[in-house]
C-alpha positions as a Markdown table, in Angstrom:
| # | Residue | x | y | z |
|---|---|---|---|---|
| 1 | Unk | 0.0 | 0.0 | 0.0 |
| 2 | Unk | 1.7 | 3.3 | -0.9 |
| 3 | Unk | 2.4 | 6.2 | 1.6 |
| 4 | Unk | 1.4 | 8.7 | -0.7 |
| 5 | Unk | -2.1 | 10.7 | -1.8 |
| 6 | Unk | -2.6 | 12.5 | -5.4 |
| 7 | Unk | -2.5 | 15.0 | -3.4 |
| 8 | Unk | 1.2 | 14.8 | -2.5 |
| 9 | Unk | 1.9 | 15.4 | -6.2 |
| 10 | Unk | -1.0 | 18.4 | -6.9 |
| 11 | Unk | 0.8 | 21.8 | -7.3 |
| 12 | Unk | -0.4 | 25.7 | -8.4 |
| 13 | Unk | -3.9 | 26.0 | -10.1 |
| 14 | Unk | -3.9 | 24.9 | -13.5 |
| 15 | Unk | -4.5 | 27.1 | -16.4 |
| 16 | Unk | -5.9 | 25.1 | -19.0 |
| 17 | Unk | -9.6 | 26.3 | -20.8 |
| 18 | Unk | -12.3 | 24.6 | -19.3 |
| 19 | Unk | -13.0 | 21.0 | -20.2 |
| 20 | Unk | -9.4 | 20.7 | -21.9 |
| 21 | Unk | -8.4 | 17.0 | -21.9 |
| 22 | Unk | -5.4 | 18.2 | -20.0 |
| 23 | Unk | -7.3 | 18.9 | -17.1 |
| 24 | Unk | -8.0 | 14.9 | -17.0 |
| 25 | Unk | -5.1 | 13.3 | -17.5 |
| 26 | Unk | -3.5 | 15.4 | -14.6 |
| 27 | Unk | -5.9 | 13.8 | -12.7 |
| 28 | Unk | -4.8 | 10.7 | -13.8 |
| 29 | Unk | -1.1 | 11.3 | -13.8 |
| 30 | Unk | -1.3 | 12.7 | -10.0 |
| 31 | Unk | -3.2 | 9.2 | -8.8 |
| 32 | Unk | -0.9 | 6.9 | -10.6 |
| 33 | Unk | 2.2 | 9.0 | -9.3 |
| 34 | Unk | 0.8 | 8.3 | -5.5 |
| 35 | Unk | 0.1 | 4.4 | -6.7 |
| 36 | Unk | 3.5 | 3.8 | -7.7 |
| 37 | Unk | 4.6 | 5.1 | -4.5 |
| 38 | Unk | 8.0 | 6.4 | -5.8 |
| 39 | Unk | 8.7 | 9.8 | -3.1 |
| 40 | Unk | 7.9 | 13.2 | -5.3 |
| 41 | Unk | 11.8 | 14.2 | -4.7 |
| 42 | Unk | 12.9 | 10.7 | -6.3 |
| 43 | Unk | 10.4 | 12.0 | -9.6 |
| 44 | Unk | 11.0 | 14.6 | -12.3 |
| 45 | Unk | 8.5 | 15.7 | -15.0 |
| 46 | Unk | 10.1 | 17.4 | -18.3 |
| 47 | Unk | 8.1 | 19.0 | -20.7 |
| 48 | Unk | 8.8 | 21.0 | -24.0 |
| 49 | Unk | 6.1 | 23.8 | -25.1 |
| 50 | Unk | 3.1 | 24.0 | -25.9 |
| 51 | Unk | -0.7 | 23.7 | -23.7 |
| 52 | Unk | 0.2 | 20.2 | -22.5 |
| 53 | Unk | 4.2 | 21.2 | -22.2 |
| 54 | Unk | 2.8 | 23.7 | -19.3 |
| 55 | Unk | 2.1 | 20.3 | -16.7 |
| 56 | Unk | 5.4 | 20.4 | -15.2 |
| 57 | Unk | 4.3 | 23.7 | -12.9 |
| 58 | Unk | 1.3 | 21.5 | -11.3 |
| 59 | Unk | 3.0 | 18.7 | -9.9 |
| 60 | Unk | 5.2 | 18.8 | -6.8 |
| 61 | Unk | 8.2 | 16.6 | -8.5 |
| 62 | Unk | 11.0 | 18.1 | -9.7 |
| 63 | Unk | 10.0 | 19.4 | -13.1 |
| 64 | Unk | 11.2 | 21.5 | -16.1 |
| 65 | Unk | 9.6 | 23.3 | -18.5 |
| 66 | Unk | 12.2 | 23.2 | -21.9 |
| 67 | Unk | 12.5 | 24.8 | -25.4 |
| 68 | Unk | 9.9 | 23.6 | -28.4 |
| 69 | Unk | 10.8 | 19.6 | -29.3 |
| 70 | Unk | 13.8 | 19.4 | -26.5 |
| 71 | Unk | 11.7 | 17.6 | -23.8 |
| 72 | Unk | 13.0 | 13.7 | -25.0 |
| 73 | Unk | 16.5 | 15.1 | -25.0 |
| 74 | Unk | 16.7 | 16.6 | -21.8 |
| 75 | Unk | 14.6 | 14.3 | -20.4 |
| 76 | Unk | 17.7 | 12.0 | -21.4 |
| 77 | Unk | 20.5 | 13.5 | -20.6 |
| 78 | Unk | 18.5 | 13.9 | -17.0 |
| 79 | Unk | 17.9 | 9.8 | -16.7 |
| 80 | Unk | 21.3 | 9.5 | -17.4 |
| 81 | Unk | 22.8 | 11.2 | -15.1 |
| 82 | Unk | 20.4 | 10.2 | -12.9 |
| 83 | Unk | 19.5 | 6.7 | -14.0 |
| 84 | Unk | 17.8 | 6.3 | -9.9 |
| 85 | Unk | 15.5 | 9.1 | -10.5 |
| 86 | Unk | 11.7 | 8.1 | -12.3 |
| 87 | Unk | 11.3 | 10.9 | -15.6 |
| 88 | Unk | 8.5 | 11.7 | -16.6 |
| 89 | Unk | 8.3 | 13.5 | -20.2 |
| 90 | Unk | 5.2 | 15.2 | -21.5 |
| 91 | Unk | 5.1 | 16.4 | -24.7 |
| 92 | Unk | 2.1 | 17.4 | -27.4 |
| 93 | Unk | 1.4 | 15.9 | -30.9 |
| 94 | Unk | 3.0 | 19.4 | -31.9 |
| 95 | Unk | 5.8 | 19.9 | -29.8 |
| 96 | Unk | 6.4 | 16.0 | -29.7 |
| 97 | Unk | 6.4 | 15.2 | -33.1 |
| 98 | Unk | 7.3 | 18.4 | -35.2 |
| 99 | Unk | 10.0 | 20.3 | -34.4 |
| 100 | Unk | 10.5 | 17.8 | -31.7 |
| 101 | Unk | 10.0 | 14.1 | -33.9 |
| 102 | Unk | 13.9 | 13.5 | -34.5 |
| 103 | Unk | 14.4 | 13.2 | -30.6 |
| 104 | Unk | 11.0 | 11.7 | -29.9 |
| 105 | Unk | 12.0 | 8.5 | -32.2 |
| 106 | Unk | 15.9 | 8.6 | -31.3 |
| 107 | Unk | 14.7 | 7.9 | -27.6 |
| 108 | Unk | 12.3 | 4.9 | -28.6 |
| 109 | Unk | 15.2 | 3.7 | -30.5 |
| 110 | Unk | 17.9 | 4.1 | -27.9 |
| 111 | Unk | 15.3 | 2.3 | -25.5 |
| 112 | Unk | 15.6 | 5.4 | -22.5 |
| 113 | Unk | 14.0 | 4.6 | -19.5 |
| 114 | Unk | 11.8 | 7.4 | -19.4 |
| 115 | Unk | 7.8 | 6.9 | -19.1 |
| 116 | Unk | 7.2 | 9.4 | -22.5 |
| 117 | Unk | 3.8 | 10.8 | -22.6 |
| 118 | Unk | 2.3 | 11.8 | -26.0 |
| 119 | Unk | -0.8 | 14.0 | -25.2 |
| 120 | Unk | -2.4 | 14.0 | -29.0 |
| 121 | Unk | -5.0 | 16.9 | -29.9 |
| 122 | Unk | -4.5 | 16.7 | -33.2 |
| 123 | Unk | -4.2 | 20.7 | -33.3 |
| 124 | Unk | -1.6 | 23.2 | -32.3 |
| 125 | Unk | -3.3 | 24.8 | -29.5 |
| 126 | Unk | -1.1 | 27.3 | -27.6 |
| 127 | Unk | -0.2 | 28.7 | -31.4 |
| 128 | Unk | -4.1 | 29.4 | -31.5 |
| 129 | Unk | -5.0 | 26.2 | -33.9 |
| 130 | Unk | -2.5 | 25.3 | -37.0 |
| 131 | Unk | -2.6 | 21.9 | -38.1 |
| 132 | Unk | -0.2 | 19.3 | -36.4 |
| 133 | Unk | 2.2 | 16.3 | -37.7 |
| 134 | Unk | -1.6 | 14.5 | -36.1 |
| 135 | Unk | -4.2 | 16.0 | -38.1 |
| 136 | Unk | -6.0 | 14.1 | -40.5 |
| 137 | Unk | -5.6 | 14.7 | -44.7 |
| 138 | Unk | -8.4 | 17.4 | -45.4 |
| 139 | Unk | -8.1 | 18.8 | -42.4 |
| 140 | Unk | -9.4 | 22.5 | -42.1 |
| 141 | Unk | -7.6 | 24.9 | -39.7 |
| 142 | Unk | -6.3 | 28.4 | -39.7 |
| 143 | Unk | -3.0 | 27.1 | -41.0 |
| 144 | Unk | -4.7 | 25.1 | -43.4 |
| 145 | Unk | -8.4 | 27.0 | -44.4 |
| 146 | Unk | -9.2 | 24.6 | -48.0 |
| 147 | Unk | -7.7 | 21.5 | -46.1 |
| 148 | Unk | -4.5 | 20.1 | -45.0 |
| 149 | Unk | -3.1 | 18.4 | -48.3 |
| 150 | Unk | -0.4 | 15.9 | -46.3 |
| 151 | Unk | -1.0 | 12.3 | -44.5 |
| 152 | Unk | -0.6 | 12.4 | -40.7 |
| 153 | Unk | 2.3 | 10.6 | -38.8 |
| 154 | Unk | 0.3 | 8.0 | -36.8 |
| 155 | Unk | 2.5 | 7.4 | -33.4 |
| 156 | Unk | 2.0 | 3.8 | -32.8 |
| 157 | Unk | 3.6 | 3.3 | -36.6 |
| 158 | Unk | 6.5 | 5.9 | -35.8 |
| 159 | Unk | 7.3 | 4.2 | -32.3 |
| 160 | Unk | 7.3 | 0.6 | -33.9 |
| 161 | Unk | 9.1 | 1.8 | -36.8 |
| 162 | Unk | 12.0 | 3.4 | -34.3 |
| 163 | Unk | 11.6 | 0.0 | -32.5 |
| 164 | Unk | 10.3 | 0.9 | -29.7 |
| 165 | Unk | 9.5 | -1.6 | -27.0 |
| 166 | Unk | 6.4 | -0.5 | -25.2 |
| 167 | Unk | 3.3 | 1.3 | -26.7 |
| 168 | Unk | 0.4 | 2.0 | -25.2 |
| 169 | Unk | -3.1 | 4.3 | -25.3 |
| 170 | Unk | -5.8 | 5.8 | -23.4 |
| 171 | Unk | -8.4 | 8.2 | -23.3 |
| 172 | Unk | -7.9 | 11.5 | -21.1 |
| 173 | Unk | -11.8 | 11.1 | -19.8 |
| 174 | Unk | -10.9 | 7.4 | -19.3 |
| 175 | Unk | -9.4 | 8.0 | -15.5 |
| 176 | Unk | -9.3 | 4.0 | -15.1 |
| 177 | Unk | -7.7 | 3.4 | -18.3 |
| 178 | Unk | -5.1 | 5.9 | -18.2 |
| 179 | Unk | -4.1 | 5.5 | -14.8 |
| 180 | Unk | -3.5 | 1.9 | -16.0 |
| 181 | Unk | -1.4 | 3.0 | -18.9 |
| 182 | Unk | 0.6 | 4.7 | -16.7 |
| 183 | Unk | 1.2 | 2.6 | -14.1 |
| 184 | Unk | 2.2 | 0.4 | -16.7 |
| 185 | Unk | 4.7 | 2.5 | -18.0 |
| 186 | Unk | 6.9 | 2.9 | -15.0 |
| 187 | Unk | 6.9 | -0.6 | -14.2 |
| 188 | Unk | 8.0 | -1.2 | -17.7 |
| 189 | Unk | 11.9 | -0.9 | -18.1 |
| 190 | Unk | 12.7 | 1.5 | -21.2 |
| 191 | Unk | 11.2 | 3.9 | -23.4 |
| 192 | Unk | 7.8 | 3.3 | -22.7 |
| 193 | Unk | 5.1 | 5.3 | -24.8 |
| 194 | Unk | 2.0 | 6.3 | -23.7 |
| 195 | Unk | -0.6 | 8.1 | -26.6 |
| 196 | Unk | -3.3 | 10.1 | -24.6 |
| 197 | Unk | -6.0 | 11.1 | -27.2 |
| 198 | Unk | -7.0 | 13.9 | -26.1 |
| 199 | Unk | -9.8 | 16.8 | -27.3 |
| 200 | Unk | -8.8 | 20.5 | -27.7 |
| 201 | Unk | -12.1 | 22.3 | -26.5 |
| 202 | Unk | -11.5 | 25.7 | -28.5 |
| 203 | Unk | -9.7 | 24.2 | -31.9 |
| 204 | Unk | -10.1 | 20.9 | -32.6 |
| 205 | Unk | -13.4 | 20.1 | -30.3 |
| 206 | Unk | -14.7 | 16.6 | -30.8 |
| 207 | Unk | -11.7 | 14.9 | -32.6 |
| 208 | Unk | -12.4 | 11.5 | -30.7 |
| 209 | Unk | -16.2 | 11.8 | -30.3 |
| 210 | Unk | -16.6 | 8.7 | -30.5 |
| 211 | Unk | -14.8 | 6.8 | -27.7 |
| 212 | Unk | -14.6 | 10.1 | -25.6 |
| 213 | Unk | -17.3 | 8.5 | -23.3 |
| 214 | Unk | -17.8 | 6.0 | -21.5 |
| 215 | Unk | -20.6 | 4.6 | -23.8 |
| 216 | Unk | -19.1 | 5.5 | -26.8 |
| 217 | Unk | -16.2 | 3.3 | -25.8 |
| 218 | Unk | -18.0 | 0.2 | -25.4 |
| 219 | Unk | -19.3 | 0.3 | -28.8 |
| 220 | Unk | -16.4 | 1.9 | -30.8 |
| 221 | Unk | -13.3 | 0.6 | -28.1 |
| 222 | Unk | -11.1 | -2.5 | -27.4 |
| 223 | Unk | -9.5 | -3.2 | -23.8 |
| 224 | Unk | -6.6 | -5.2 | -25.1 |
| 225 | Unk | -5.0 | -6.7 | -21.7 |
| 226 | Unk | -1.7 | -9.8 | -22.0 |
| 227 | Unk | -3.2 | -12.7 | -22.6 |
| 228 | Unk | -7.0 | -12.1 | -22.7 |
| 229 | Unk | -8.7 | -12.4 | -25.7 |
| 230 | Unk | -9.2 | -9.7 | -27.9 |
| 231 | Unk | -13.4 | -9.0 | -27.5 |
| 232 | Unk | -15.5 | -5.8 | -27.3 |
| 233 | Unk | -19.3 | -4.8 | -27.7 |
| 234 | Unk | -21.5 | -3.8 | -24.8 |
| 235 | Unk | -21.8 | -7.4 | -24.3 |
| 236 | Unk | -18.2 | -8.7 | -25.9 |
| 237 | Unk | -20.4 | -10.1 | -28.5 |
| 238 | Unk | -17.9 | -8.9 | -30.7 |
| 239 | Unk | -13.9 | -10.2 | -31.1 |
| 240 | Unk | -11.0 | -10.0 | -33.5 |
| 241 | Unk | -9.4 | -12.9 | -35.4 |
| 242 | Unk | -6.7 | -12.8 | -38.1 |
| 243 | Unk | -7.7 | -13.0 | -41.7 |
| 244 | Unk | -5.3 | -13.2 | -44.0 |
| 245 | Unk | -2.2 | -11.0 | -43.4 |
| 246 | Unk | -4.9 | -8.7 | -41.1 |
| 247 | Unk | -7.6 | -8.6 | -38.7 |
| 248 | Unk | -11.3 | -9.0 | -38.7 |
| 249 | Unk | -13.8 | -8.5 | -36.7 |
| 250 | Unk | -16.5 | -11.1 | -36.2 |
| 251 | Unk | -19.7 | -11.4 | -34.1 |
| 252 | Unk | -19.4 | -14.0 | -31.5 |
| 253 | Unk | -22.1 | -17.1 | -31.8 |
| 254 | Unk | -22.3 | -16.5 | -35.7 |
| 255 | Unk | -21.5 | -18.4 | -38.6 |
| 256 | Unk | -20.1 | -20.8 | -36.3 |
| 257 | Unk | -17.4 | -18.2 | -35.2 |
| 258 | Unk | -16.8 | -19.2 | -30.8 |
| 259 | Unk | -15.0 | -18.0 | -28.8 |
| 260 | Unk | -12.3 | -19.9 | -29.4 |
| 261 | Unk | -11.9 | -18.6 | -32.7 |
| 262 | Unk | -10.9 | -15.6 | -30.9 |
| 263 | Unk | -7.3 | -14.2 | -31.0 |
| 264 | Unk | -5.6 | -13.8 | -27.6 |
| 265 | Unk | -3.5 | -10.7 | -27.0 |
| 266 | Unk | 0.1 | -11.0 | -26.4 |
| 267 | Unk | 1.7 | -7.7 | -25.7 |
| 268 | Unk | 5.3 | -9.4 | -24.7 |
| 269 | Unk | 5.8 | -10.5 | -28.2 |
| 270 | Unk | 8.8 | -9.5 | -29.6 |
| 271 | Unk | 7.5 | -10.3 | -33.3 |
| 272 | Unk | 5.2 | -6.8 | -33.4 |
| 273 | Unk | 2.9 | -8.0 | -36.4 |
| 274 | Unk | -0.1 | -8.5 | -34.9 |
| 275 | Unk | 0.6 | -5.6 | -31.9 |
| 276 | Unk | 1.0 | -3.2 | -34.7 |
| 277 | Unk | -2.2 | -4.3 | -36.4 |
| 278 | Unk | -4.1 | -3.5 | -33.4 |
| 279 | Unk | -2.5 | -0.3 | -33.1 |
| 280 | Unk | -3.3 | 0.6 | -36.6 |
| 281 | Unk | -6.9 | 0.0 | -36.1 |
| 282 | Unk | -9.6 | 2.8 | -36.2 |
| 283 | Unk | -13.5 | 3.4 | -36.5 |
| 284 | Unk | -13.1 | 4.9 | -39.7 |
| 285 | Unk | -12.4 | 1.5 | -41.3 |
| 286 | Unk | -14.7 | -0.9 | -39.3 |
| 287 | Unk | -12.8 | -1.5 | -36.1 |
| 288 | Unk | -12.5 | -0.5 | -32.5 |
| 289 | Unk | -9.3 | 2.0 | -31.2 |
| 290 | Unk | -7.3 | -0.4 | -29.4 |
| 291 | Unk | -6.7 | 1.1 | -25.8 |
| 292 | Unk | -4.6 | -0.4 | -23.3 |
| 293 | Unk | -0.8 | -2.1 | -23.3 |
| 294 | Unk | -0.4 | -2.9 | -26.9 |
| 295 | Unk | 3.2 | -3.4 | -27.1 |
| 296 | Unk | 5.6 | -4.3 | -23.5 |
| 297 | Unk | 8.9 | -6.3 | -24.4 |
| 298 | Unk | 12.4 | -6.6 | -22.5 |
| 299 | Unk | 15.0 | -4.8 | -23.7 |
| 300 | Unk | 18.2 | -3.3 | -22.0 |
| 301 | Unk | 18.3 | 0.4 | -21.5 |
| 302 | Unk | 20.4 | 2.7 | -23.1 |
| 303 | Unk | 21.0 | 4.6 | -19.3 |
| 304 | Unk | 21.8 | 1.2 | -17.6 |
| 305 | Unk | 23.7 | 0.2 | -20.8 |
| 306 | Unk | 25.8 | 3.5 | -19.9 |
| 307 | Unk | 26.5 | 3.3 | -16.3 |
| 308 | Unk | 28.0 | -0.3 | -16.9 |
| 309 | Unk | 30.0 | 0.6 | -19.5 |
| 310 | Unk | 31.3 | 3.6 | -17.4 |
| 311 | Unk | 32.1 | 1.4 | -14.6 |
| 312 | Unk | 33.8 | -1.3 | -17.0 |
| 313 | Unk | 36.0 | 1.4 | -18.3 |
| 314 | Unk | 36.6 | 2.6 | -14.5 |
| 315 | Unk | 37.7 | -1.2 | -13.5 |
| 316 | Unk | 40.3 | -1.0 | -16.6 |
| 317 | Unk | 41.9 | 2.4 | -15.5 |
| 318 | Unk | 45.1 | 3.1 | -13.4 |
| 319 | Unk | 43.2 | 6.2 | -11.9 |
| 320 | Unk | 39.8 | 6.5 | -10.6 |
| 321 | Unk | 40.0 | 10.3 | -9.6 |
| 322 | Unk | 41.5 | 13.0 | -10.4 |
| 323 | Unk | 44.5 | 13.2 | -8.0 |
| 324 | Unk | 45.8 | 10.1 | -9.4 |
| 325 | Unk | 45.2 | 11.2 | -13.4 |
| 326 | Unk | 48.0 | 14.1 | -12.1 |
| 327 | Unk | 50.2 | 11.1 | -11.2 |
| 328 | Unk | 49.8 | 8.3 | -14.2 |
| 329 | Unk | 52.3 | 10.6 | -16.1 |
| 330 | Unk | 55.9 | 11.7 | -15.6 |
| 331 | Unk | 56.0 | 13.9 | -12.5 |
| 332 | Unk | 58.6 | 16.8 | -10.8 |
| 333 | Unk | 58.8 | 18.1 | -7.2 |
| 334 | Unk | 59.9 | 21.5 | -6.9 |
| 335 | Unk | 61.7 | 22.5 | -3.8 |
């Protein structure tokens, strides 16, 4: 049982517009902070800028706000200094993936231990609504007034494609779900992801309608938890089975289809075919968002990778400080 309340972790009055997604997955963030246990001083949130890139001034960690796309690298240089000491990174779909995107997928590669959280509007929203590296083809913002003429980078291909180890989603209004996500996350050892979908009130207002409530999710969601099987529907009348090279989704009790037939999720897979499938999946082309752990696999870090090589290179040297450096080379004493 931990020792600590969300409200060890609350700090300052946010400043967010009413009903921002932020305001919910603070929430979240301060409960699974105090279910972790890990002591606020032991913690450190780093953010870049941008709406969600403001968090770091409402939590009573150690935190830093940075520059525009830096939060992954100082977040890094941070764990590495300090591999003992939990990071938390927040960054937007903007600030995350734009100007940011080359340290975002260079962390996922390097396999950081840092818990990276990728709160996805779809919008720039501090900037006052310009399209992001999230928004969908056609999209229509002040940045983009006859439609946005570009595909969008979808995260859960970007992190798989830098080979990133652990992927995983949630709704801001979902408190359960995202406090899951997150817990998740710091348990997990490396770069672990974490896509909040998130709606911007003012710019991009109803961008995930559809699974943004709790009813909406049953019908247009999928739970996806190791080694369950993969159903949904109000009733889990529906499931998923593989087809082919892809998925499908069938109705449970028809055409002979049991539940048997149904696939079985297995998030510690190294082999990310099928995780990536589920990641890919969206209402827009017949199947639920897949919420949960999608993708959780052993790797070693890049910090602990570090520290034992620093110590390996220590074990080989004649000098381990620096008064004896001064005295590995020819030296004179002048009287």
């Amino acid at each position: 049982m931990s020792e600590y309340t969300a409200q060890d972790y609350k700090k300052g009055q946010p400043r967010w517009c009413p009903g921002c997604g932020d305001h919910f997955f603070l929430a979240s963030l301060h409960k699974a902070m105090a279910e972790v246990g890990v002591a606020p001083h032991q913690m450190a949130v780093i953010s870049g800028i941008g709406c969600s890139s403001r968090l770091p001034y409402y939590v009573s960690t150690y935190a830093m706000q940075t520059i525009h796309g830096r939060a992954a690298s100082i977040a890094t240089g941070l764990k590495v200094a300090n591999p003992d000491l939990t990071v938390w990174q927040v960054s937007g779909d903007g600030d995350g993936l734009a100007i940011g995107g080359n340290h975002y997928i260079h962390a996922m590669r390097r396999n950081i231990d840092l818990n990276m959280i990728l709160l996805n509007n779809r919008i720039y929203g501090l900037t006052k609504g310009q399209y992001s590296p999230t928004s969908p083809r056609g999209f229509v913002s002040k940045s983009s007034p006859y439609g946005t003429v570009e595909d969008p980078f979808r995260p859960a291909e970007l992190c798989f494609g830098a080979r990133g180890k652990f992927f995983a989603r949630a709704v801001a209004t979902d408190a359960a779900g995202t406090v899951d996500v997150l817990k998740a996350a710091y348990y997990h050892k490396g770069a672990a992801v974490c896509e909040i979908l998130q709606n911007c009130v003012i710019f991009n207002n109803g961008a995930y309608d559809p699974i943004y409530n709790k009813e909406g999710r049953k019908k247009n969601a999928i739970y996806v938890r190791h080694g369950e099987k993969l159903v949904f529907g109000e009733s889990n009348e529906f499931g998923l089975v593989q087809e082919g090279f892809g998925l499908k989704v069938v109705r449970i009790g028809e055409d002979g289809v049991t539940l048997d037939d149904i696939l079985v999720h297995d998030a510690h897979c190294e082999d990310n075919t099928l995780q990536l499938k589920l990641a890919m999946m969206d209402n827009e082309h017949g199947f639920p968002v897949a919420l949960g752990v999608i993708r959780d696999v052993e790797a070693p870090t890049y910090d602990q990778a570090v520290a034992e090589q620093i110590e390996q290179v220590k074990a080989q040297k004649k000098y381990h400080n620096f008064a004896e450096l001064l005295e590995t080379n020819d030296t004179w004493e002048v009287k």
